[in-house]
C-alpha positions as CSV (number, residue, x, y, z in Angstrom):
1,X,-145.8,-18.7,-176.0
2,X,-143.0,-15.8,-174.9
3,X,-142.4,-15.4,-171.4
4,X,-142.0,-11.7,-169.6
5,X,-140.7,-10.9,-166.4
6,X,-142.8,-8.5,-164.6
7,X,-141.6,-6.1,-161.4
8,X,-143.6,-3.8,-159.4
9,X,-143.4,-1.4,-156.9
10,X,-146.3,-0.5,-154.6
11,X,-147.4,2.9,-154.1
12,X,-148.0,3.8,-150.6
13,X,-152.0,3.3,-152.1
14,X,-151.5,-0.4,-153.5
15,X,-149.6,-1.5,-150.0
16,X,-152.1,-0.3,-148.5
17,X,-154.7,-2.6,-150.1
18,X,-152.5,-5.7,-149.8
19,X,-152.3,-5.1,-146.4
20,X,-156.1,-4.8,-146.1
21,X,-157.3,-7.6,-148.5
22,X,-154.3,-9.7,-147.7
23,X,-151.4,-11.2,-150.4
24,X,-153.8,-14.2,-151.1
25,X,-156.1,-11.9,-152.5
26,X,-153.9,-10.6,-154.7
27,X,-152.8,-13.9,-156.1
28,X,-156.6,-14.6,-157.3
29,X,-156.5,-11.1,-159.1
30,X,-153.2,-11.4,-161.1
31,X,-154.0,-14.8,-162.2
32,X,-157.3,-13.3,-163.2
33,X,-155.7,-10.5,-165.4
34,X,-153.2,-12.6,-167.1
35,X,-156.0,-15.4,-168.2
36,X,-158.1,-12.9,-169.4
37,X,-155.5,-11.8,-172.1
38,X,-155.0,-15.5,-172.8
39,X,-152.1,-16.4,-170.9
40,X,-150.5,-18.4,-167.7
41,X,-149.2,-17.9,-164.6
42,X,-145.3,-19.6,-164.3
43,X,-144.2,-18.4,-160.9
44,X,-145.0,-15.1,-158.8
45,X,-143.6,-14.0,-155.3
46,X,-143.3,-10.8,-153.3
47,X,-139.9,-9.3,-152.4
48,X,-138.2,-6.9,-150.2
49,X,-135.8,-4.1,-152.2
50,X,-136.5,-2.3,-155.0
51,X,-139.3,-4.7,-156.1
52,X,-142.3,-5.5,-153.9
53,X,-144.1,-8.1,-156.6
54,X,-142.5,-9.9,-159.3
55,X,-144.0,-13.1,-161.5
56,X,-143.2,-14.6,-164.9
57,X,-145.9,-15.7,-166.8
58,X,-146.3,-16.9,-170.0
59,X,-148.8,-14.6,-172.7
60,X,-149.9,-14.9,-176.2
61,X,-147.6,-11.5,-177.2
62,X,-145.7,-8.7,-176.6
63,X,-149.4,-6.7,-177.3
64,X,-150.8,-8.9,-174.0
65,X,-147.8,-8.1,-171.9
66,X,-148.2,-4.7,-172.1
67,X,-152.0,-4.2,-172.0
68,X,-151.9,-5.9,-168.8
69,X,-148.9,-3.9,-167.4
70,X,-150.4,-0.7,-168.5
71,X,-153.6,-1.7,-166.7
72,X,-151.7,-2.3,-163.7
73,X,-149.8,0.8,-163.8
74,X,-153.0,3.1,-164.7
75,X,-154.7,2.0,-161.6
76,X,-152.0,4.2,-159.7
77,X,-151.3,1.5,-157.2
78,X,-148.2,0.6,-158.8
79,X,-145.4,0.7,-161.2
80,X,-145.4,-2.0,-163.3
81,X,-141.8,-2.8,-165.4
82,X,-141.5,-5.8,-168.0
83,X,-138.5,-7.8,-169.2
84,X,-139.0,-10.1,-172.4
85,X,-137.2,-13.4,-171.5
86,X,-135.4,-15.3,-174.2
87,X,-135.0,-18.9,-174.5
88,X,-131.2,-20.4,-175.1
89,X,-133.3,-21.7,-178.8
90,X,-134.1,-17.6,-179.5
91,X,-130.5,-16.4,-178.2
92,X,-129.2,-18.8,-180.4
93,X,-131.6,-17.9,-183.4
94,X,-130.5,-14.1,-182.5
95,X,-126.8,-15.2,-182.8
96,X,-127.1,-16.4,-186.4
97,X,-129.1,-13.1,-187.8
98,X,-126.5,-11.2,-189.9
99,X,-126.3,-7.2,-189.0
100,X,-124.4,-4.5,-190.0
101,X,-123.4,-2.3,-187.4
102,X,-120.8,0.8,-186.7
103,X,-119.6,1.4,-183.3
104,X,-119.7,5.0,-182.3
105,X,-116.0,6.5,-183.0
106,X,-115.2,3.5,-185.8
C-alpha cells in the first residue's frame, strides 16, 4: 500500500481541544480515521514550527489520503497538507519511464 506524509497546523480552535481532551485523545481519533478508510498508522508525533501534528501512515490510495485529509481540514480545526512518499523500487520505476520534455527557453 502507498505511504503519505501528512502535516497539520492547528487553528487557534483545534489547540484548543487538544489542550482540553489531551494529545492521547487525539491518538485514538486519528487512528480511528485512517482504519476506517482501510489503512494503518506507521508513525505520528507532534512538533513545534510550522507543523503542530505530523504521521505517515500507510492507505489503500491516493482517493483515501485525501478523503481523510479533506475531512480533517473541513472540520476547521486544522490545515491538513499531504506528501505522497516514494519507495527507492518506484523512484527507480520513475527513472526508467521514457518522456519527452522541452525546457522553457530550449
Amino acid at each position: 500500500m502507498p505511504h503519505y506524509f501528512f502535516r497539520a497546523r492547528y487553528t487557534q480552535t483545534g489547540i484548543q481541544g487538544v489542550l482540553k481532551e489531551g494529545a492521547a485523545s487525539r491518538v485514538k481519533a486519528v487512528t480511528d480515521l485512517v482504519t476506517s478508510v482501510g489503512g494503518r498508522v506507521e508513525t505520528m508525533y507532534w512538533a513545534f514550527g510550522e507543523d503542530d501534528f505530523v504521521m505517515i501512515a500507510e492507505l489503500p490510495s491516493n482517493a483515501a489520503a485525501a478523503a481523510a485529509a479533506t475531512r480533517v481540514s473541513a472540520t476547521g480545526t486544522s490545515a491538513v497538507s499531504t506528501t505522497v512518499l516514494l519507495t527507492a523500487a518506484e523512484v527507480d520505476e520513475a527513472r526508467g519511464i521514457g518522456v519527452t520534455f522541452r525546457p522553457p527557453g530550449a
